[in-house]
N, C-alpha and C positions, 0 to 999 in steps of 0.2 A: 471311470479311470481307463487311459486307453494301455492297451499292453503292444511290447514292441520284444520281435524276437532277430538275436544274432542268426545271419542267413549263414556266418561261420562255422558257430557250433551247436547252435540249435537254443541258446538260452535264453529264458523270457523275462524281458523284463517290465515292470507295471509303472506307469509312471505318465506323467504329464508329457515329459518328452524322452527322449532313449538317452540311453548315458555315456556321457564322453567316453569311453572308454568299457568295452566288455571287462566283466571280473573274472570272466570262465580263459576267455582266448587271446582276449587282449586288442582284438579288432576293436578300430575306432566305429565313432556314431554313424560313420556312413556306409556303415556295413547292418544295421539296424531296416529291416523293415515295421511296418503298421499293421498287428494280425488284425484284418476286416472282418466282419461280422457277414455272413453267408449272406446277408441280404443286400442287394445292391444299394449303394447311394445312388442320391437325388442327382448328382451330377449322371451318372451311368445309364440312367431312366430316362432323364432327357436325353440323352444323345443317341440311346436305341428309338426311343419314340419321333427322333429325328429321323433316323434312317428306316426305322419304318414307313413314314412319309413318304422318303422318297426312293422309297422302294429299292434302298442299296442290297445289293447282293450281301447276305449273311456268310464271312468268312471266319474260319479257326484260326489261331497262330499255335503254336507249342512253343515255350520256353526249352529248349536244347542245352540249358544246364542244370532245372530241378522239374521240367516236365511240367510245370503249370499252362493250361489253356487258355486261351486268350479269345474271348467272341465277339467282332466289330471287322468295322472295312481295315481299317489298319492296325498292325501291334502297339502295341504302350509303349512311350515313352522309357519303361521300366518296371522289371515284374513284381508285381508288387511283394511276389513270395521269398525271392531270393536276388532281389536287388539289381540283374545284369540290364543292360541296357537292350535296345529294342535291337541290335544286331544279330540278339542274340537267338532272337524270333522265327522261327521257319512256319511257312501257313501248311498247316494238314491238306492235302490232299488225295490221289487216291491212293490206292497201297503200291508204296516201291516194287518197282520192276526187281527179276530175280537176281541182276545183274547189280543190285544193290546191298547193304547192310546197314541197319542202326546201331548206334554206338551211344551208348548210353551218357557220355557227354558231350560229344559234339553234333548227334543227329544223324542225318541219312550222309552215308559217303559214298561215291562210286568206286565200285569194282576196287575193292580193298583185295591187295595181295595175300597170300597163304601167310605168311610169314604177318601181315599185321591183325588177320584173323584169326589165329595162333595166339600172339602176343594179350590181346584185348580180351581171351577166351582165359589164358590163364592169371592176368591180372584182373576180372571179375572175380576167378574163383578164389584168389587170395583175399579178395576182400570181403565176399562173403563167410569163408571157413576161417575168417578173423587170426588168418598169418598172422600180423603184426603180434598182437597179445599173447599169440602160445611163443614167439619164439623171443620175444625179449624178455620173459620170466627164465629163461634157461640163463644169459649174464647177470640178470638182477639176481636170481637165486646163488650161483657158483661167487659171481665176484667177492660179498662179503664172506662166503667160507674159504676165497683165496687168501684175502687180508687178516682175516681172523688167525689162520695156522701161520701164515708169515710173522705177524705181530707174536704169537707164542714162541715161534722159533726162535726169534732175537732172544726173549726171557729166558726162555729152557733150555737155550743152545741144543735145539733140537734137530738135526740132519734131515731125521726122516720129516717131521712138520712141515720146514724148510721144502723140501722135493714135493709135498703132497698140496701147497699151495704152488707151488710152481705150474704142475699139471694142472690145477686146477683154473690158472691163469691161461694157459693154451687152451682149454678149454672155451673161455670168456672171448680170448680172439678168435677163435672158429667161427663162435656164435654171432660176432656183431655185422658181418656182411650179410648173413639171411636178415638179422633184426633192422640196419639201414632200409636194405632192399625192400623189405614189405615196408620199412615204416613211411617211406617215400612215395610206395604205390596205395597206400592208405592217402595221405596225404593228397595224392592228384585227384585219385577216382571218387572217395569219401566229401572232402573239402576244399576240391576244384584249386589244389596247390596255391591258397589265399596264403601272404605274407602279414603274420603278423607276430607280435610278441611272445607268443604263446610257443608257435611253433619253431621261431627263430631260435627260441632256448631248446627245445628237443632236440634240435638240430644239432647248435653246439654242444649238449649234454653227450651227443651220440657220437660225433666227432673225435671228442675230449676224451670220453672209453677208450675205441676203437686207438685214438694213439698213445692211452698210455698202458694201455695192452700190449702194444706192438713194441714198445721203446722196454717194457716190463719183461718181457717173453725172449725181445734180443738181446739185451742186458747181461738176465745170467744167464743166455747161452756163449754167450762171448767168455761171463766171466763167472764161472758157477760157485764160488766161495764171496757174491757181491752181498750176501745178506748176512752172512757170518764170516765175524771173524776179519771183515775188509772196511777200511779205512772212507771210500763212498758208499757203505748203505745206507746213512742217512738221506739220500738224494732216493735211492732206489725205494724206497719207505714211504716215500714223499709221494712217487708218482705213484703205488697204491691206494694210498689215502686222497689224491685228487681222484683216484679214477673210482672210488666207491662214493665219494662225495659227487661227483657228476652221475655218477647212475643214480643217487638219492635223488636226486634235482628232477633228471629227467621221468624218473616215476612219479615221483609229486606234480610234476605239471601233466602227464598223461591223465592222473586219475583226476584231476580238473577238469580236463575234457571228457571225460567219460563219464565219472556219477555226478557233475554236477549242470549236466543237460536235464530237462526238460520231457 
């Protein structure tokens, strides 16, 4: 049975042929590669034992977006690891002059300025010290105890409640431009900024927060008696209950990508 893995999010699947559709991310089949078995086919034997013949020069290529090696006169058509096309191919040769840098997804660049080797030094390090995940548990954590004391306030006609879901809501918007910002540099440097269903919804999910945070936070600043006691809380009530229901969404679909790789 042959097994085929998303070059999206890393998911395997076993099957005759790959499946219309990832379950993990939502990428179509043709984001599917064929994990090959370490030993060459019969096709890749003849064609070295061809170029053996004729004595072709043995060249490397590296794939410059998941780093797969390539050993033949020309690159492939297409990696077989991570699906990009052969453009995506640079042939190894000796080691970059000093006046050089490699960049982990696009390859060697010349003479990159201070400012984009800067840039690239600390969007590695966000993505290895896993930014995104410490700091979107700070909105996922606060928003439902914003909702939570707001919903008791209405019952209790509580003041204080009322003010301590308020803060708690400025809080929640503080947080969502770190949690956009790494979730996007996650998204380039991680999953080569692929557009697919998976991520189209984190997207909107994070969006959807971030504005009814903001629309939530100007609200009763403008009108500080809007959740008691005021004739539109029902509206004001509303955009807390979408905005914990968009963070429920966009947690469920992160932890799809997360525990259920491979």
């Amino acid at each position: 049975m042959k097994k085929w893995k998303c070059t999206v999010c890393g998911y395997i699947h076993t099957g005759i042929e790959p499946p219309e559709k990832c379950p993990v991310c939502g990428a179509d089949r043709s984001k599917f590669v064929e994990i090959i078995e370490e030993k060459a086919s019969a096709q890749e034997e003849k064609v070295a034992a061809i170029e053996d013949q004729d004595g072709a020069q043995e060249r490397k290529w590296r794939c410059t977006v998941c780093g797969y090696i390539h050993t033949g006169v020309e690159p492939p058509e297409k990696c077989p690891v991570c699906g990009a096309d052969r453009s995506k191919f640079v042939e190894i040769t000796e080691a970059p002059e000093a006046s050089e840098s490699t960049d982990p997804i696009s390859g060697p660049t010349a003479k990159p300025t201070r400012k984009q080797v800067f840039y690239d030094r600390i969007a590695e390090q966000l993505v290895r010290s896993h930014a995104h995940p410490i700091s979107v548990h700070i909105p996922n954590g606060v928003a439902p105890v914003a909702v939570l004391f707001l919903f008791m306030a209405v019952v209790f006609d509580s003041p204080a409640l009322e003010l301590a879901a308020f803060y708690n809501m400025i809080v929640v918007l503080v947080a969502m431009p770190v949690v956009l910002f790494t979730g996007y540099n996650d998204w380039k440097k991680r999953f080569g900024g692929n557009i697919t269903s998976l991520f189209l919804g984190k997207m909107a999910c994070g969006a959807v927060v971030t504005l009814m945070a903001l629309v939530a936070v100007i609200w009763r600043t403008v009108n500080p008696d809007i959740a008691l006691g005021s004739s539109g809380n029902l509206g004001y009530l509303a955009a807390h209950a979408v905005l914990l229901g968009a963070g429920a969404i966009a947690g469920y679909l992160g932890g799809k990508l997360v525990f259920n790789q491979s």
